[in-house]
C-alpha positions in Angstrom: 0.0 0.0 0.0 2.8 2.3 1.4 4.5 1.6 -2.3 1.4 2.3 -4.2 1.5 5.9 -2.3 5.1 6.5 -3.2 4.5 5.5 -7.1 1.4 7.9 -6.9 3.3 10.3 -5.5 6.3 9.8 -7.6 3.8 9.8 -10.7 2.2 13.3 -9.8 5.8 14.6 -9.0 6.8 13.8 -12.9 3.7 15.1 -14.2 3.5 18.6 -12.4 7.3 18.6 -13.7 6.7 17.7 -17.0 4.2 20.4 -16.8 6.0 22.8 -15.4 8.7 22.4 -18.3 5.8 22.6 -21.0 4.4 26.0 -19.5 8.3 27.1 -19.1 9.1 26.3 -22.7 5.7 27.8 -23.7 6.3 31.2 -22.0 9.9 31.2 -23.8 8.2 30.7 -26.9 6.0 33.3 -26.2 8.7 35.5 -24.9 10.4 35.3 -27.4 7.7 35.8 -29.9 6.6 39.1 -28.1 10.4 40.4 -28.2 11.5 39.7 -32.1 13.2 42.4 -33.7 10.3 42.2 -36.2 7.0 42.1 -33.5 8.2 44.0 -30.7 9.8 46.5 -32.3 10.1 49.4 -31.2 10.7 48.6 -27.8 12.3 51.4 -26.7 13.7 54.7 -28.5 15.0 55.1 -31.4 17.5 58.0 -32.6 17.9 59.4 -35.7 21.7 60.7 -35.8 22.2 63.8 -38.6 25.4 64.6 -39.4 24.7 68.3 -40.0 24.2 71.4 -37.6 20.3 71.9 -36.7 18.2 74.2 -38.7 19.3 72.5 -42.1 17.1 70.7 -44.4 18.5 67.2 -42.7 17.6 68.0 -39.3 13.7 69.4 -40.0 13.2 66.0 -42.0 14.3 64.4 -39.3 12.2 65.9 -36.5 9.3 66.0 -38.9 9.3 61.9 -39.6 11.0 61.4 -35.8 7.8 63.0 -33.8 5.2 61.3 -36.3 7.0 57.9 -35.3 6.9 58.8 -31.8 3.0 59.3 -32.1 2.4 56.1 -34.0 4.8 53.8 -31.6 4.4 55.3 -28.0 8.3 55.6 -28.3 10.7 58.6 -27.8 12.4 59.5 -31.3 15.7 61.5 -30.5 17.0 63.3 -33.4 20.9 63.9 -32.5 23.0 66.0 -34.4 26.8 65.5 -34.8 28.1 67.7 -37.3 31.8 67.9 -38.4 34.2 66.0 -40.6 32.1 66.6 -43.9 29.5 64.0 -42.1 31.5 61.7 -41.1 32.1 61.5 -37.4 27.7 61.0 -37.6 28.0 58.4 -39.9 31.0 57.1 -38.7 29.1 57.1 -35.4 26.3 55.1 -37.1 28.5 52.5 -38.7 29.5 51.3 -35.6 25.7 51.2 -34.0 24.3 48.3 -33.0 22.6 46.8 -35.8 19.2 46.4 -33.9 17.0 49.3 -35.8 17.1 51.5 -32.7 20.0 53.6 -34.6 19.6 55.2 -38.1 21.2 57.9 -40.5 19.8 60.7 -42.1 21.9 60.6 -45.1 22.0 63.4 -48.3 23.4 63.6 -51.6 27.2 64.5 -49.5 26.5 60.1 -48.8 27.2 59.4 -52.3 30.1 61.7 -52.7 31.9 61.4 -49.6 33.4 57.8 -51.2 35.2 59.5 -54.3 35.7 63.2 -52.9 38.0 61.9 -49.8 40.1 59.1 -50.3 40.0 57.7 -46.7 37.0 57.4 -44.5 36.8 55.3 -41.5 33.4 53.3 -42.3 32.9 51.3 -46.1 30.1 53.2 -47.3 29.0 50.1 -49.3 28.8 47.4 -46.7 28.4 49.3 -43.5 25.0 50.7 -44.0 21.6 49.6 -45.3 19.2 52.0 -47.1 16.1 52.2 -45.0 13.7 55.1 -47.1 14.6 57.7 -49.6 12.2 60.2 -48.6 12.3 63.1 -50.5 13.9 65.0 -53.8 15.0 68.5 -53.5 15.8 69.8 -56.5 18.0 73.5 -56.5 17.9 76.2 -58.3 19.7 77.9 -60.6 20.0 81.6 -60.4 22.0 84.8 -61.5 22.3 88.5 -60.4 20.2 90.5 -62.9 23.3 92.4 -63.9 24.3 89.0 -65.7 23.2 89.0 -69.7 21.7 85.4 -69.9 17.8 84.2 -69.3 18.5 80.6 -70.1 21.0 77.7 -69.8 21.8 78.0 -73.4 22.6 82.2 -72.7 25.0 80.9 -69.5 26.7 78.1 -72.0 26.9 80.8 -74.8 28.6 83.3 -72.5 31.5 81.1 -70.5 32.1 79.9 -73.8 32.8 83.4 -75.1 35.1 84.0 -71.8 36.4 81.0 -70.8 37.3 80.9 -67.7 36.2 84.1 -66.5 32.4 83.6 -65.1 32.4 82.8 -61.7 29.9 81.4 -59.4 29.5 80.3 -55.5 28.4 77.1 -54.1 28.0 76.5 -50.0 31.6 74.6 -49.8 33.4 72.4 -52.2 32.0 68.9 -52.7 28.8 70.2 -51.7 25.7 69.3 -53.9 25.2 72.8 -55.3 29.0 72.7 -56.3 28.6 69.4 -57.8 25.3 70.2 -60.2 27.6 73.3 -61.2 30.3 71.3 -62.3 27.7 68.3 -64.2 26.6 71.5 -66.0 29.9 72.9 -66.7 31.2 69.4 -67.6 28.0 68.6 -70.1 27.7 72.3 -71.6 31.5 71.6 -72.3 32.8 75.1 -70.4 35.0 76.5 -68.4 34.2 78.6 -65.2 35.8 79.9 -61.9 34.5 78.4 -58.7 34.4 80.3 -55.7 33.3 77.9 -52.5 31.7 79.6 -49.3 31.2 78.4 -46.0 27.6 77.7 -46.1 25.0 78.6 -48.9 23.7 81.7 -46.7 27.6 83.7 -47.7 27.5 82.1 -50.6 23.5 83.8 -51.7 24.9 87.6 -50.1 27.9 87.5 -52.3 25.2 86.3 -55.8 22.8 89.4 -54.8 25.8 91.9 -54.2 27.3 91.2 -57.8 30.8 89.7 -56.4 29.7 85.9 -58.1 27.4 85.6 -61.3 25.6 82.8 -60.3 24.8 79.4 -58.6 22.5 76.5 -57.8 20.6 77.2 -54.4 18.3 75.6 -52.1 14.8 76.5 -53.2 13.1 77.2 -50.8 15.7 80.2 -49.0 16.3 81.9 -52.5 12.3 81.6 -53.6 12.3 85.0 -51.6 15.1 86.5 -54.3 13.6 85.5 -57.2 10.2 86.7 -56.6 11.5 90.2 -55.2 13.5 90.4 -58.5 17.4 90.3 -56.7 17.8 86.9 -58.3 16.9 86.0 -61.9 15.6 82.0 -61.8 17.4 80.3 -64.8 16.6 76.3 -64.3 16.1 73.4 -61.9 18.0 71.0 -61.2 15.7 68.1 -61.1 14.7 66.4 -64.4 11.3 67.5 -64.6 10.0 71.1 -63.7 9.8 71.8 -59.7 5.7 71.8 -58.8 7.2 75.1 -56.8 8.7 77.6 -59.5 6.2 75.7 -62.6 7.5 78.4 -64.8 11.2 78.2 -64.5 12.5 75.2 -67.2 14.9 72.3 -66.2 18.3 72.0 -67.5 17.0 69.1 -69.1 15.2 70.6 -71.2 18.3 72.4 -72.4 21.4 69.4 -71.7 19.2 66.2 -72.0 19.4 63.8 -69.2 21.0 66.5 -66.8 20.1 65.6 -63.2 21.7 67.2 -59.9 18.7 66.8 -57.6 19.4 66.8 -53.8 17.8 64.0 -52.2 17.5 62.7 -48.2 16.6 59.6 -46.7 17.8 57.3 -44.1 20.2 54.2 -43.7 20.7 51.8 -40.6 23.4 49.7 -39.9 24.1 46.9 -41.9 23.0 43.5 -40.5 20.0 45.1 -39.1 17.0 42.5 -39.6 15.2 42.7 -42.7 11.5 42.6 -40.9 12.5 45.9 -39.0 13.7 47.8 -41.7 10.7 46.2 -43.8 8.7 48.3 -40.5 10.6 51.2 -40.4 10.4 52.2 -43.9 6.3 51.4 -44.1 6.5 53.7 -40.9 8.4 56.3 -42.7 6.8 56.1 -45.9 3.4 56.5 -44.5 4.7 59.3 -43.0 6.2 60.9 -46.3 2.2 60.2 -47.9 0.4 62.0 -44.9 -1.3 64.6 -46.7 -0.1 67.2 -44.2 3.3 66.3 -44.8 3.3 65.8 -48.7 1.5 69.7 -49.1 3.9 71.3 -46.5 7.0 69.6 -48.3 5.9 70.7 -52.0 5.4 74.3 -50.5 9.0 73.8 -49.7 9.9 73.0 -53.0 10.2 69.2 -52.3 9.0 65.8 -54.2 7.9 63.5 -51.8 9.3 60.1 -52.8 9.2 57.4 -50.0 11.2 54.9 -52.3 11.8 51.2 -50.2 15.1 49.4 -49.4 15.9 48.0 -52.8 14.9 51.3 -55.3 17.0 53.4 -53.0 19.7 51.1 -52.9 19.8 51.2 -56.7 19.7 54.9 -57.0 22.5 55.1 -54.2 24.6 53.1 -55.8 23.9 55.2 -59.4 24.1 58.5 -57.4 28.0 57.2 -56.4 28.9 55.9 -60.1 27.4 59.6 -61.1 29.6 62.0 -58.6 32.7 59.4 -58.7 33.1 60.6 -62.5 32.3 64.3 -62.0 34.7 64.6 -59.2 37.6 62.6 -61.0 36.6 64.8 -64.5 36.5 68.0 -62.5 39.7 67.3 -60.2 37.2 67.6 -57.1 39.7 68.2 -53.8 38.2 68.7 -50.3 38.9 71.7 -48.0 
């Protein structure tokens, strides 16, 4: 009897064990269900790092997507800016993030020159980083000080090639995306001209309304002001097609066929990060881009809302490096 007892007990000891590994195996399973990168997510905040100063163009995208995905996820999006090096101490920063999604960079057009215009950098811009979302196009604008005697692309080509080498114009520093669309023009229109860099487009615009430079590409939205109040004559865009913005004022296309210098922004996260949360971050961040809010306030701005995925931005990235690599090798490109 005693025995029966002891095998009972012995019996209902192995059970409630056996049970007590299937819950214990169960709630692991359902742990870590609940805390995959791809379900979880996010789980706590994320930061978007900008390798400019605030106030640019970099840093208002990135509070603007950065508080919607706060709203949407309950989770605090930090936007930190680390500035210096030509963007590379922030990128280099990113490069050596945890691949985990909780770390991205906002990257620019400077992303795709960075590789040809300096010959060491500390990070492989290839292999360290992942495209997330381009989100917009920002195509500039090319503009002259009235005193100059040209209304069109084909008057600016016309007149360096009647003084070679002696129409100047400014660009915001040298490698920088206005300098680089005034070199693809200069190197398609088959010309010559002087190139005076500036520390930032706002010296760069003073000196083009004061008559010191002739022209230059700038940032649409800051030299809309100009153009309207008759200080700066609007020659072309830089995107292919015309900017929804200044409708009247022609692309260089439409002048040098295929011509294409549009600033674009978007963001990368380190590479290995899982394909499920960067599958999530960019449907977060393109239905962002589409709010209706958004897309109206960033066309006002002169913007093209774009919200491209992983793969179409990787494509044009990697076109965007071929692209500068030859204009910086044709133009003798050298940094600061």
């Amino acid at each position: 009897m005693q025995r029966e007892k002891n095998s009972a007990r012995q019996t209902a000891g192995a059970m409630v064990m056996a049970l007590s590994s299937l819950i214990g195996i169960q709630s692991a399973d359902a742990q870590a269900a609940a805390t995959g990168p791809g379900q979880a997510f996010p789980a706590k905040p994320i930061r978007i790092v900008v390798p400019f100063a605030p106030g640019g163009p970099n840093d208002i995208l990135a509070r603007t997507v950065g508080q919607k995905m706060s709203e949407t996820w309950g989770q605090q999006v930090i936007v930190d800016n680390r500035p210096g090096g030509g963007t590379v101490i922030g990128t280099q920063f990113v490069a050596k993030a945890p691949a985990d999604g909780y770390t991205m960079l906002m990257v620019a057009t400077s992303m795709a020159v960075n590789p040809s215009l300096r010959s060491r950098l500390p990070y492989d811009t290839m292999n360290d980083f992942m495209p997330v979302t381009l989100l917009i196009f920002s195509p500039n604008v090319l503009v002259t000080h009235p005193s100059v005697p040209v209304k069109s692309v084909k008057d600016l080509i016309a007149l360096a090639k009647a003084r070679p080498g002696q129409i100047s114009y400014a660009s915001g520093g040298t490698g920088a995306a206005t300098h680089l669309a005034a070199e693809l023009l200069a190197m398609e229109g088959k010309v010559r001209m002087i190139h005076v860099p500036y520390k930032g487009a706002s010296p760069a615009t003073m000196d083009l309304l004061s008559g010191e430079v002739s022209w230059m590409f700038g940032t649409i939205l800051p030299t809309i002001p100009h153009i309207k109040a008759g200080k700066l004559r609007a020659i072309a865009v830089s995107s292919p097609k015309r900017a929804p913005v200044l409708p009247d004022v022609p692309a260089v296309a439409e002048t040098l066929p295929g011509f294409d210098a549009t600033s674009w922004y978007g963001l990368f996260a380190p590479a290995g990060t899982p394909k499920d949360v960067i599958a999530k971050l960019h449907a977060e961040n393109a239905r962002i881009i589409n709010l209706q809010e958004i897309r109206e306030r960033l066309i006002a701005e002169g913007a093209v809302p774009a919200a491209l995925g992983p793969e179409a931005f990787g494509s044009h990235f990697r076109r965007e490096v071929d692209k500068w690599a030859k204009v910086v090798k044709t133009a003798g490109i050298k940094p600061d």
